[in-house]
FIRO-119247 format. One record per residue (C-alpha): residue number from 1; residue in one letter; x, y, z. Coordinates in steps of 0.2 Angstrom, whole numbers, plus 5000, padded with zeros to 4 digits. Example, Ala and Ser with C-alpha at 12.3 -4.5 7.8 and 13.67 -1.06 7.14 Angstrom:
BEGIN
site num->1; residuo->a; c1->5062; c2->4978; c3->5039
site num->2; residuo->s; c1->5068; c2->4995; c3->5036
END
This chain:
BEGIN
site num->1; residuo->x; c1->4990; c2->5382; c3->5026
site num->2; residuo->x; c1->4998; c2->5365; c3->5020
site num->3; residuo->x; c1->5015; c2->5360; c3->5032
site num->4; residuo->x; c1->5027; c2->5355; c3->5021
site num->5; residuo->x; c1->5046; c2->5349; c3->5025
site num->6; residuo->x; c1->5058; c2->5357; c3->5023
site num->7; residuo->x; c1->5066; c2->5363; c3->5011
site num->8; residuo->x; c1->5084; c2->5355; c3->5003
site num->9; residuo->x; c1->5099; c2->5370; c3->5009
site num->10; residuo->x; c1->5111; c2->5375; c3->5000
site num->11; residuo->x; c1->5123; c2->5361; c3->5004
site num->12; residuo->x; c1->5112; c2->5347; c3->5003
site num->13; residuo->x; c1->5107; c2->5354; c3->4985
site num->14; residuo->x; c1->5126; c2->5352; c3->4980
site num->15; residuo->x; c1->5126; c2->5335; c3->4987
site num->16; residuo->x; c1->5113; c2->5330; c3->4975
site num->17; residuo->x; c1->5104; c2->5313; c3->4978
site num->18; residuo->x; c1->5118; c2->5301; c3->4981
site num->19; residuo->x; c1->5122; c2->5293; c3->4998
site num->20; residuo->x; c1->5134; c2->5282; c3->5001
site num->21; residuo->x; c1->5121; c2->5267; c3->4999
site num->22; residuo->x; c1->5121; c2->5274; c3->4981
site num->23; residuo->x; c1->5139; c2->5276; c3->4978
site num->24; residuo->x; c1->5142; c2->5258; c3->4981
site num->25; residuo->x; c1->5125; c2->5252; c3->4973
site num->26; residuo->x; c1->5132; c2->5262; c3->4957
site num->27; residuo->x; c1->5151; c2->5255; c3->4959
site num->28; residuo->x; c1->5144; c2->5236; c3->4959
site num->29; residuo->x; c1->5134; c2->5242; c3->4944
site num->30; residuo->x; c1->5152; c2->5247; c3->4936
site num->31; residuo->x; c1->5160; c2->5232; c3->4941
site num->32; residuo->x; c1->5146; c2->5221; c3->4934
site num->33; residuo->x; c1->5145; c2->5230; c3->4921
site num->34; residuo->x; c1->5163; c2->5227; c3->4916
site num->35; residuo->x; c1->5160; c2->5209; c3->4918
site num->36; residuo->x; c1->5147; c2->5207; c3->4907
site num->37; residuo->x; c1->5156; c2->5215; c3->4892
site num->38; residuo->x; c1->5170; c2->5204; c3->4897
site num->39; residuo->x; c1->5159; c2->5187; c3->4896
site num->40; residuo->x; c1->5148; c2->5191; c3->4884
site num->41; residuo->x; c1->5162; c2->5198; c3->4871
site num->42; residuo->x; c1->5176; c2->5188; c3->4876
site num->43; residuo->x; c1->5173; c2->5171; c3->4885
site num->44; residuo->x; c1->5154; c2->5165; c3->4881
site num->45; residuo->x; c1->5156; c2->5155; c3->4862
site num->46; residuo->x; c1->5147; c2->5160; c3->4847
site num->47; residuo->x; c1->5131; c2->5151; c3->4844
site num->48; residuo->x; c1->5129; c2->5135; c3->4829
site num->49; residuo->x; c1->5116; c2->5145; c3->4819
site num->50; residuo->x; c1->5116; c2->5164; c3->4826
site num->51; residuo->x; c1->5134; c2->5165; c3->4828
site num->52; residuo->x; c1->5140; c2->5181; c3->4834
site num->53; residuo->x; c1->5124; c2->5190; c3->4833
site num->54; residuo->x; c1->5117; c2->5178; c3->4851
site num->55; residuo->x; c1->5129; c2->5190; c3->4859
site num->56; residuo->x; c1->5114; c2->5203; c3->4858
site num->57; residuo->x; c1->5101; c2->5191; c3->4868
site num->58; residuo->x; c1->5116; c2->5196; c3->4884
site num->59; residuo->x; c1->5106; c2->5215; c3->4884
site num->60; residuo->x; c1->5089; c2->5211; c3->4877
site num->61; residuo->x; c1->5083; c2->5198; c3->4887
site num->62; residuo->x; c1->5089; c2->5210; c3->4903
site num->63; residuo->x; c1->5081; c2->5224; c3->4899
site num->64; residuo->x; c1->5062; c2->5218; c3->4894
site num->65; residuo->x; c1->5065; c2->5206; c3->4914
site num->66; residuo->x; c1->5070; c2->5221; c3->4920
site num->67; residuo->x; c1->5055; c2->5231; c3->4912
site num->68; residuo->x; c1->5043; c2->5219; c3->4920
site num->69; residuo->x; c1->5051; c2->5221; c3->4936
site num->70; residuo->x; c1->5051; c2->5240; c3->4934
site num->71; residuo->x; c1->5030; c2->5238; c3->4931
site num->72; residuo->x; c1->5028; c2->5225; c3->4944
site num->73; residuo->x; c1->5035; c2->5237; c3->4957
site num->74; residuo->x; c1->5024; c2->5251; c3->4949
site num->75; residuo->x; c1->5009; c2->5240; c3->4954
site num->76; residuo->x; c1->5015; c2->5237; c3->4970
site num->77; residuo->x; c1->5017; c2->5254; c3->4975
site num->78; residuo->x; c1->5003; c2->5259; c3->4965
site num->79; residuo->x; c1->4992; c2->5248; c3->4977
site num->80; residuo->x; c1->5002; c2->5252; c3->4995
site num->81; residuo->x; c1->4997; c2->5270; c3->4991
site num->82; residuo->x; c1->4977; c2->5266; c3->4986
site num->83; residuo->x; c1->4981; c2->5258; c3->5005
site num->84; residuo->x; c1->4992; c2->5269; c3->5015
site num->85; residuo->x; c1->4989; c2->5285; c3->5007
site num->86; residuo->x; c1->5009; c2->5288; c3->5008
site num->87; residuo->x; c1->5015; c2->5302; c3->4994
site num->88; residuo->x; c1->5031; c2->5290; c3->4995
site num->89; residuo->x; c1->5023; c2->5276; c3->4988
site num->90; residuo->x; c1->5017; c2->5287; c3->4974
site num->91; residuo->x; c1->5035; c2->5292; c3->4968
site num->92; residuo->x; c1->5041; c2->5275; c3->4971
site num->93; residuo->x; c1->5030; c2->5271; c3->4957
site num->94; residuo->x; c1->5031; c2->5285; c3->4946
site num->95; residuo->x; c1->5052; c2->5280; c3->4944
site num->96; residuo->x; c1->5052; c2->5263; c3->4943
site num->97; residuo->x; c1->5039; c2->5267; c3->4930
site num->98; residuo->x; c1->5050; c2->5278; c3->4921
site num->99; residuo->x; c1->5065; c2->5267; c3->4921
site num->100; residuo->x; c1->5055; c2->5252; c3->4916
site num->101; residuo->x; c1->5049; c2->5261; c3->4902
site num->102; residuo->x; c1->5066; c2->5266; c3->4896
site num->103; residuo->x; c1->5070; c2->5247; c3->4897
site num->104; residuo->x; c1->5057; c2->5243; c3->4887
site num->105; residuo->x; c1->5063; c2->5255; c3->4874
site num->106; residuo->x; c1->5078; c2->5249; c3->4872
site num->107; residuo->x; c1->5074; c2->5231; c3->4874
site num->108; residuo->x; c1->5062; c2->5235; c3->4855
site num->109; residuo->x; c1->5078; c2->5244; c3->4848
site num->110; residuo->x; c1->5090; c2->5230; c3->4854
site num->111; residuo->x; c1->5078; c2->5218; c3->4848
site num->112; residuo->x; c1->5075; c2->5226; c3->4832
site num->113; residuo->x; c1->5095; c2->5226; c3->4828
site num->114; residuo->x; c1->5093; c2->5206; c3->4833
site num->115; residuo->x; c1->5080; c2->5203; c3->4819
site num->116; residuo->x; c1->5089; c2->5213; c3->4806
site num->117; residuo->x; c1->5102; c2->5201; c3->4810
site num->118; residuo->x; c1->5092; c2->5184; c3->4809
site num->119; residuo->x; c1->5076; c2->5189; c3->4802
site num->120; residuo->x; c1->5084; c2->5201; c3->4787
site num->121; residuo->x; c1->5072; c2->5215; c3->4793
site num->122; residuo->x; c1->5071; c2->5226; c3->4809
site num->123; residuo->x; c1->5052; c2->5226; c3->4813
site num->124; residuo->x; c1->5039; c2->5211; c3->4810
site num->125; residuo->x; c1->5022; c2->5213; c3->4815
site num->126; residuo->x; c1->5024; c2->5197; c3->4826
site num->127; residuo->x; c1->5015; c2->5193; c3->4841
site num->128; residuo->x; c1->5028; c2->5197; c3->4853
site num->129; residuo->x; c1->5034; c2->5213; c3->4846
site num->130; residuo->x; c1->5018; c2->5220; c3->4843
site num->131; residuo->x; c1->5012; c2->5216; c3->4860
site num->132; residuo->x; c1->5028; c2->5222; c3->4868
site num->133; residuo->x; c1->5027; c2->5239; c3->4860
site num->134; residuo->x; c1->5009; c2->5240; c3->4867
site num->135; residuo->x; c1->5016; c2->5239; c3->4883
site num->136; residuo->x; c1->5028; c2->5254; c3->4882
site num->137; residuo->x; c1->5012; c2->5265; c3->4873
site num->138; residuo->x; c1->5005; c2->5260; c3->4888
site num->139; residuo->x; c1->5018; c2->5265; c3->4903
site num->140; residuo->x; c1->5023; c2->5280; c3->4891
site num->141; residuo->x; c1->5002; c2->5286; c3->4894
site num->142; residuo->x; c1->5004; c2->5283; c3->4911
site num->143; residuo->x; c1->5020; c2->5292; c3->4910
site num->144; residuo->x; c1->5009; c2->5307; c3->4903
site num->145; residuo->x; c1->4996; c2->5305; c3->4915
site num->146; residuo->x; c1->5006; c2->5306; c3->4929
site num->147; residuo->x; c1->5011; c2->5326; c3->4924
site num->148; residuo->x; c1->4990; c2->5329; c3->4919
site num->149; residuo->x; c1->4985; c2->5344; c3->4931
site num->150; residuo->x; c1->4979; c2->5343; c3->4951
site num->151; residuo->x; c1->4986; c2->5340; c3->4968
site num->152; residuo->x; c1->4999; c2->5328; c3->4974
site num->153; residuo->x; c1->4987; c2->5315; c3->4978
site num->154; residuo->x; c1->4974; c2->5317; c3->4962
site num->155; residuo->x; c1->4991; c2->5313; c3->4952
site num->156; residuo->x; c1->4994; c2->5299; c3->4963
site num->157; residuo->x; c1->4975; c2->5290; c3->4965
site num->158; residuo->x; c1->4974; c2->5292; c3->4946
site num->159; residuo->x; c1->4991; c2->5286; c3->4944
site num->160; residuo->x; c1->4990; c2->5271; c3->4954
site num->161; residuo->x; c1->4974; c2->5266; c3->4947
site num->162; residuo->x; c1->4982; c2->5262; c3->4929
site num->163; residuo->x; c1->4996; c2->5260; c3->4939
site num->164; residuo->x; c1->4987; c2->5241; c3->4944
site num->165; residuo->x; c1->4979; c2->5240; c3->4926
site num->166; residuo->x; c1->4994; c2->5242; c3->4915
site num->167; residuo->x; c1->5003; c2->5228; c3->4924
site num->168; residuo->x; c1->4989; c2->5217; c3->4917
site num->169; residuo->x; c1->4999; c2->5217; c3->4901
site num->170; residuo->x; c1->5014; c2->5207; c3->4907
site num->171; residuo->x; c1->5006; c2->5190; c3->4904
site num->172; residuo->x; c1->4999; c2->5193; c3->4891
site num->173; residuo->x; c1->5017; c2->5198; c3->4881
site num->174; residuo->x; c1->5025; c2->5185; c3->4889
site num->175; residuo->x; c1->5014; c2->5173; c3->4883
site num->176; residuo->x; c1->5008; c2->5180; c3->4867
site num->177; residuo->x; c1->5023; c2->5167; c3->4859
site num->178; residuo->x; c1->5012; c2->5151; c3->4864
site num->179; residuo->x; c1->4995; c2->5159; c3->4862
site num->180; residuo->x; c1->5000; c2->5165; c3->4845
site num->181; residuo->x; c1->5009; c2->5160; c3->4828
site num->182; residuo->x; c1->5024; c2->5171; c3->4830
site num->183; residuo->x; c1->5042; c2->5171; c3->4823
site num->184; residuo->x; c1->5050; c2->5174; c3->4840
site num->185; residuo->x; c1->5058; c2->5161; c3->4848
site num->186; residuo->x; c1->5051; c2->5152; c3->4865
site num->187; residuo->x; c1->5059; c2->5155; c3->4885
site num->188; residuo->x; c1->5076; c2->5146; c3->4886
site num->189; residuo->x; c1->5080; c2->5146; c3->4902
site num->190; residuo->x; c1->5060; c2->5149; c3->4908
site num->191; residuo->x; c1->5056; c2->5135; c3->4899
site num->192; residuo->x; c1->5039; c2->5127; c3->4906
site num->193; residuo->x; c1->5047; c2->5109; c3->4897
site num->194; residuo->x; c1->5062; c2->5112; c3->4905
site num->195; residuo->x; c1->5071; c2->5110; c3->4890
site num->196; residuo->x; c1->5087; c2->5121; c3->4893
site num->197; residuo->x; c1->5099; c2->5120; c3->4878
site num->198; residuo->x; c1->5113; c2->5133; c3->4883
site num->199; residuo->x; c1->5132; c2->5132; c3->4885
site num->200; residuo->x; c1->5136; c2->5137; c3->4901
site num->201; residuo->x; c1->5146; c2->5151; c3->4898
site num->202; residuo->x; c1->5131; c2->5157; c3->4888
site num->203; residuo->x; c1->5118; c2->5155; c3->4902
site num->204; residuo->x; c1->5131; c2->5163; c3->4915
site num->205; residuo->x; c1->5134; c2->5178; c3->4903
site num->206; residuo->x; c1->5115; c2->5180; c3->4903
site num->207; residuo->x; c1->5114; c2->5177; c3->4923
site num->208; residuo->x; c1->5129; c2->5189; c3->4923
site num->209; residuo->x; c1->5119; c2->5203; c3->4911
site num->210; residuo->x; c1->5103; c2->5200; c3->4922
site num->211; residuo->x; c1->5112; c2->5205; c3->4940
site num->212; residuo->x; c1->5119; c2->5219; c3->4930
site num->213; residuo->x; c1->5104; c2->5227; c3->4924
site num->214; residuo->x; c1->5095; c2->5223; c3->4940
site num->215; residuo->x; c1->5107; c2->5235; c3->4950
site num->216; residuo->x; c1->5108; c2->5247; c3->4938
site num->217; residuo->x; c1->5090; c2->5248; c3->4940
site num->218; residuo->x; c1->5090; c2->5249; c3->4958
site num->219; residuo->x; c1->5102; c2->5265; c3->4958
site num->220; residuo->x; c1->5092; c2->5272; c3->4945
site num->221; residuo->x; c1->5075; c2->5271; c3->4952
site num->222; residuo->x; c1->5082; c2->5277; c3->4968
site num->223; residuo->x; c1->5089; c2->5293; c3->4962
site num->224; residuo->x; c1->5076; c2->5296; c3->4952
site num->225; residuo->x; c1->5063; c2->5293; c3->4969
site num->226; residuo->x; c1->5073; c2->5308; c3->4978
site num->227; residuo->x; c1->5072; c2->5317; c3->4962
site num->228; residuo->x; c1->5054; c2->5315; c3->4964
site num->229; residuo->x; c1->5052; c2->5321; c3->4980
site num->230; residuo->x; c1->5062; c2->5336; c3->4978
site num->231; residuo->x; c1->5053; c2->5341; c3->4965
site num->232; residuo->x; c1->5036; c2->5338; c3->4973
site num->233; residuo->x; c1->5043; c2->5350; c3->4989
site num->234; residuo->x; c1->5047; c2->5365; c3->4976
site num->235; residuo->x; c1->5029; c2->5363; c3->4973
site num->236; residuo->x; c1->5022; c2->5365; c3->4987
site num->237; residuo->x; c1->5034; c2->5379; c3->4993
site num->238; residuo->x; c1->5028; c2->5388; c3->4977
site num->239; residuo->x; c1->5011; c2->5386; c3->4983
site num->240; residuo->x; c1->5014; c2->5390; c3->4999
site num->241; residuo->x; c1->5024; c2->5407; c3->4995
site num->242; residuo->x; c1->5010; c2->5414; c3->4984
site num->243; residuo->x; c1->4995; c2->5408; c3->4994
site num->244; residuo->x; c1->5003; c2->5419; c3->5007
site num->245; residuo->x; c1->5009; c2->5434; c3->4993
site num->246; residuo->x; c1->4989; c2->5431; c3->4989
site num->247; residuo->x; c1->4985; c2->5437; c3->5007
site num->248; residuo->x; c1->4995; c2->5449; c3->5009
site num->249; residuo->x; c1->4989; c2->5459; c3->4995
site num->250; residuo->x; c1->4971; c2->5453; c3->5000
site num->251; residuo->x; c1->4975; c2->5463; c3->5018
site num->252; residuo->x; c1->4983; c2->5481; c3->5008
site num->253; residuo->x; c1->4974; c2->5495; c3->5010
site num->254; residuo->x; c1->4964; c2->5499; c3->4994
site num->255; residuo->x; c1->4973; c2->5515; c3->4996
site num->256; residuo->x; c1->4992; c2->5505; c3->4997
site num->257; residuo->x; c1->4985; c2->5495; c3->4981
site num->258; residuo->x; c1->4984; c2->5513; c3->4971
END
């Protein structure tokens, strides 16, 4: 019979998954927050040929960095469970996947309001945007894999597997700019010229929206690692309980059974 932990009590159920870590993670997520509206809406100027409508690039760029971050982890963890063989690594994955891949969603819807507004049409099929939904049909099938059928550990070798192949797709969406014709415009800041040609209030905004993101991120993926685990020990209690209700009706009397 499998040993598992133990499982949540009463109490620690009602607690839910936050600790105090948490609370002030989510509290500087607030805060920054907050700020962001405050610099992006109020303080940062209006671009010369987007206007108002540059104040959008303060959510979408955030959330596609944020994205690949969310799928860099995911490959990490993928490849520290192929090597330590640790169930924690597993769900580390599977939440950083599944907030990267929110991210990504709204980083196309964002991004599609953005073109309405300078390209007169919401979706182009342009180098960058096509690539970039690729990537979240991708994480959304590894999404889907992950709830396929089989133990704790076939979910997680088959998981980290295209865990580490996915994560091949990064480049080629940030890239897909240079390597084809597209409508979308080069890095900014990321420039490989180093051609920066931003305000300063602009580029803080955006180094403003970036930290923001970036924590709410965190305080989501940790939640949502907890979550994970809570729900993989329900499992196995399940299993446990009618393994054990399995022998016990295994070892009645053929006469108790009529």
């Amino acid at each position: 019979m499998t040993t598992i932990d133990k499982a949540p009590t009463v109490q620690s159920q009602r607690a839910g998954t936050g600790t105090r870590g948490t609370r002030i993670l989510g509290t500087l997520t607030i805060v920054s927050m907050v700020w962001l509206i405050a610099f992006g809406l109020g303080f940062s100027p209006a671009d010369r040929d987007q206007q108002e409508a540059v104040r959008i690039m303060y959510v979408h760029v955030p959330t596609i960095w944020i994205a690949y971050l969310a799928f860099v982890v995911t490959a990490v963890a993928s490849g520290f469970y192929l090597f330590k063989k640790s169930l924690g690594w597993d769900r580390l994955a599977g939440a950083s996947a599944e907030v990267g891949t929110v991210f990504v969603a709204l980083t196309l819807i964002v991004g599609a309001l953005w073109g309405r507004l300078t390209w007169g049409v919401f979706w182009q099929w342009d180098a960058r945007l096509t690539t970039t939904a690729l990537l979240f049909v991708t994480y959304v099938g590894y999404l889907a894999v992950r709830r396929l059928g089989g133990t704790h550990e076939q979910r997680a070798r088959r998981s980290a597997v295209i865990g580490l192949l996915a994560v091949l797709l990064i480049p080629l969406v940030h890239w897909s700019v240079r390597l084809w014709r597209s409508l979308h415009q080069e890095a900014t800041v990321l420039d490989p010229d180093g051609d920066i040609d931003m305000d300063g209030l602009m580029l803080f905004s955006l180094f403003v929206g970036v930290i923001a993101f970036t924590l709410f991120y965190v305080w989501l993926m940790l939640h949502r690692t907890r979550v994970m685990a809570m729900e993989d020990m329900m499992e196995d209690r399940g299993l446990d309980e009618a393994l054990a209700s399995r022998r016990r009706e295994a070892a009645m009397p053929d006469s108790e059974e009529n």
